[in-house]
DSSP file (Angstrom, degrees, kcal/mol; ACC not computed):
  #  RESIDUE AA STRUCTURE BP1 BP2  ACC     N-H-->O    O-->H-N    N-H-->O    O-->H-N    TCO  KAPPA ALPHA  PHI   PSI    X-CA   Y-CA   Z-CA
    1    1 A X     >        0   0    0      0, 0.0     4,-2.2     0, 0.0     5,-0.2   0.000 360.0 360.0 360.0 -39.3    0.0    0.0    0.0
    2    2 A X  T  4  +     0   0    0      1,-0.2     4,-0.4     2,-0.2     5,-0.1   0.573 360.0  51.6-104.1  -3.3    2.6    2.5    1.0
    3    3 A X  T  > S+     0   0    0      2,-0.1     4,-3.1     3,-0.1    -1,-0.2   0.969 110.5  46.9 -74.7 -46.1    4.8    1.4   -2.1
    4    4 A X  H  > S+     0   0    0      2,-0.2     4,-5.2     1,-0.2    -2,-0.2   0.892 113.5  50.7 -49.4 -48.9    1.6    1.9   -4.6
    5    5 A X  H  X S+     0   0    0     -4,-2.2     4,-2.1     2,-0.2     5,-0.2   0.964 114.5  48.8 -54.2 -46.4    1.1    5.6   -2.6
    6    6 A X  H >> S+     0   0    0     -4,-0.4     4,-2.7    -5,-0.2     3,-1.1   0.988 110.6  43.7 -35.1 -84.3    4.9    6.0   -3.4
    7    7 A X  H >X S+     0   0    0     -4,-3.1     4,-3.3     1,-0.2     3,-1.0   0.933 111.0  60.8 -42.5 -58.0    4.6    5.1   -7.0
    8    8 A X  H 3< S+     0   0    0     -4,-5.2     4,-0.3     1,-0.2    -1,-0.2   0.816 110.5  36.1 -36.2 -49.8    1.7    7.2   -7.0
    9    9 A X  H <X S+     0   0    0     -4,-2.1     4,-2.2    -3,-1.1    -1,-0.2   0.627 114.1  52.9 -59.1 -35.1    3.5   10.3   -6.0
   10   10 A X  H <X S+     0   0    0     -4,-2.7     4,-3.5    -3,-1.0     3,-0.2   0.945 110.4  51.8 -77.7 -40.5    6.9    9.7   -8.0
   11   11 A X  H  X S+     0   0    0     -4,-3.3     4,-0.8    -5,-0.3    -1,-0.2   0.632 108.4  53.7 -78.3  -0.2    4.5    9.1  -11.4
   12   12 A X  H  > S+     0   0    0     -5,-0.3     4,-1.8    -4,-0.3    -1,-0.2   0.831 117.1  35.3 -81.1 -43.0    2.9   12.7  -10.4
   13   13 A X  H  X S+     0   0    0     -4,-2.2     4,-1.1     1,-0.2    -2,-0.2   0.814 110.8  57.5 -91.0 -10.8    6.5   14.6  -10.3
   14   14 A X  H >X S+     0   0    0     -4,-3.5     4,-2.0     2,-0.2     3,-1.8   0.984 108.5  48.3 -50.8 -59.2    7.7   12.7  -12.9
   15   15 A X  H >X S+     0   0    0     -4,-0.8     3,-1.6     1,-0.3     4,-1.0   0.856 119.0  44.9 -15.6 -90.3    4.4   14.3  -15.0
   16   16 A X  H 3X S+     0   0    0     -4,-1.8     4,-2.1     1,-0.3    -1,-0.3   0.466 105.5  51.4  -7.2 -58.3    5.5   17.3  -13.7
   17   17 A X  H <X S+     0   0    0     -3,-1.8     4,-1.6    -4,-1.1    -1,-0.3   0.780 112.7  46.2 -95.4 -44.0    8.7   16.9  -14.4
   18   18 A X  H <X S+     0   0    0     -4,-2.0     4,-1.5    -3,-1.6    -2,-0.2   0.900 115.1  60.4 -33.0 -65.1    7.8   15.9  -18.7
   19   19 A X  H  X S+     0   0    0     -4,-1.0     4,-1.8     2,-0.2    -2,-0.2   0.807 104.7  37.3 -29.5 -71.9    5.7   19.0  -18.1
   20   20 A X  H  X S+     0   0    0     -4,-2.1     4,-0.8     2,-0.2     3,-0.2   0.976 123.5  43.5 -46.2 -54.2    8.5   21.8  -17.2
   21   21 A X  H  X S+     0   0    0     -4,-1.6     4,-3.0     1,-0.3    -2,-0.2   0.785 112.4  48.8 -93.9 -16.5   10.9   20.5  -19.5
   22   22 A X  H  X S+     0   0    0     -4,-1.5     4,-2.2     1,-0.2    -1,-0.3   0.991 118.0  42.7 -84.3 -58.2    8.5   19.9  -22.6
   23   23 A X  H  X S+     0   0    0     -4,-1.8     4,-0.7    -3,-0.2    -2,-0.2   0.505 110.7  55.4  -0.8 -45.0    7.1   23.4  -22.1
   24   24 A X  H  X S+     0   0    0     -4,-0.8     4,-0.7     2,-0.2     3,-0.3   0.968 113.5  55.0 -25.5 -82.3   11.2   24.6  -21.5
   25   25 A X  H  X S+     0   0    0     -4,-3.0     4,-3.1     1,-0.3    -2,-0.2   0.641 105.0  40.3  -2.5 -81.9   11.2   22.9  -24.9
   26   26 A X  H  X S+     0   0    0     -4,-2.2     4,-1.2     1,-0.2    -1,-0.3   0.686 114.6  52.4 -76.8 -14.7    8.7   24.6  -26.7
   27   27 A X  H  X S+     0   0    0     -4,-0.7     4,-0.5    -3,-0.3    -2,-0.2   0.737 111.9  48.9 -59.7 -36.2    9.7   28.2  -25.3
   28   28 A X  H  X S+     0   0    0     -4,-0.7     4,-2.2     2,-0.2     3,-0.2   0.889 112.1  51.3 -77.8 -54.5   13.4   27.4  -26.4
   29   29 A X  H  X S+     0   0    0     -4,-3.1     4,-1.8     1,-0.2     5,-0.3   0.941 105.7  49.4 -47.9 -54.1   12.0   26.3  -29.9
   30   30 A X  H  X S+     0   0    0     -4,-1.2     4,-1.7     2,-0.2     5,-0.3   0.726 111.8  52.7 -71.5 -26.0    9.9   29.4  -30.6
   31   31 A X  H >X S+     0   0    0     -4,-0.5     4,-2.7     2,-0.2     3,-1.7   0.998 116.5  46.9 -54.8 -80.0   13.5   31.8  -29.6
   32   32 A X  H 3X S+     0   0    0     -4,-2.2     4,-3.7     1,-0.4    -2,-0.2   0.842 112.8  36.9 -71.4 -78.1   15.0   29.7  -32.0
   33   33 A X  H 3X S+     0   0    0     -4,-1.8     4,-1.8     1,-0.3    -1,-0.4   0.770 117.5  58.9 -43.3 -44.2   12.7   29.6  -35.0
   34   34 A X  H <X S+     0   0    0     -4,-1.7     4,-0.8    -3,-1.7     5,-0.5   0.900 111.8  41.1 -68.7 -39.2   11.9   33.8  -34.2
   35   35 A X  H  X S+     0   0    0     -4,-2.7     4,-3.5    -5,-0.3    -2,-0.3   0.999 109.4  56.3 -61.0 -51.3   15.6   34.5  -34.6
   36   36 A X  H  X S+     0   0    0     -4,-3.7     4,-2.3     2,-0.2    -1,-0.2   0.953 113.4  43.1 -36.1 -50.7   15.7   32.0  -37.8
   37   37 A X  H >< S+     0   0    0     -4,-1.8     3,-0.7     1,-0.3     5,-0.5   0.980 117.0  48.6 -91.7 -54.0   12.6   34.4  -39.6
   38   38 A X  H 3X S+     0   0    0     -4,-0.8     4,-3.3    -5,-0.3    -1,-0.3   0.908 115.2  45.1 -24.2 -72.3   14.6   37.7  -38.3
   39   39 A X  H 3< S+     0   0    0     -4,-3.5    -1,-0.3    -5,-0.5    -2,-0.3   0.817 114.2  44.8 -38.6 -45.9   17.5   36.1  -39.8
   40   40 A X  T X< S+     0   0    0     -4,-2.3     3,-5.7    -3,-0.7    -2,-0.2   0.952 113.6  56.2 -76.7 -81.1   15.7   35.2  -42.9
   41   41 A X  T 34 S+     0   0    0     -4,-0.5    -2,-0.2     1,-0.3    -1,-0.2   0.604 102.0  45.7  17.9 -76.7   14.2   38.6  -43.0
   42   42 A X  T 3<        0   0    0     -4,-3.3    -1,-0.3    -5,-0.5    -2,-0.1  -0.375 360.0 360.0-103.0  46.8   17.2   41.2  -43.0
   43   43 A X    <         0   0    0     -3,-5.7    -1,-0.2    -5,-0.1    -2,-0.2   0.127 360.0 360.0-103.1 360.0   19.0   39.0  -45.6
C-alpha cells in the first residue's frame, strides 16, 4: 500500500517533471525559429 502511494507520487513529479521541460522545450524552440525568420528577413 505505502509502495503503490509512493509510486503514485513519483509518477505525479515525474508528469510534472515531462511537463516543465516539454514546455522549457517549446519556449526554447519558438526563440530559436523567431531569430531563424529575423534572420531570414534582414537578408
Amino acid at each position: 500500500m505505502d509502495g503503490n502511494g509512493g509510486f503514485r507520487t513519483h509518477h505525479k513529479y515525474l508528469i510534472a517533471a515531462i511537463g516543465v521541460i516539454a514546455a522549457l522545450a517549446f519556449l526554447y524552440n519558438l526563440g530559436i525559429f523567431d531569430v531563424w525568420s529575423v534572420d531570414q528577413a534582414a537578408k
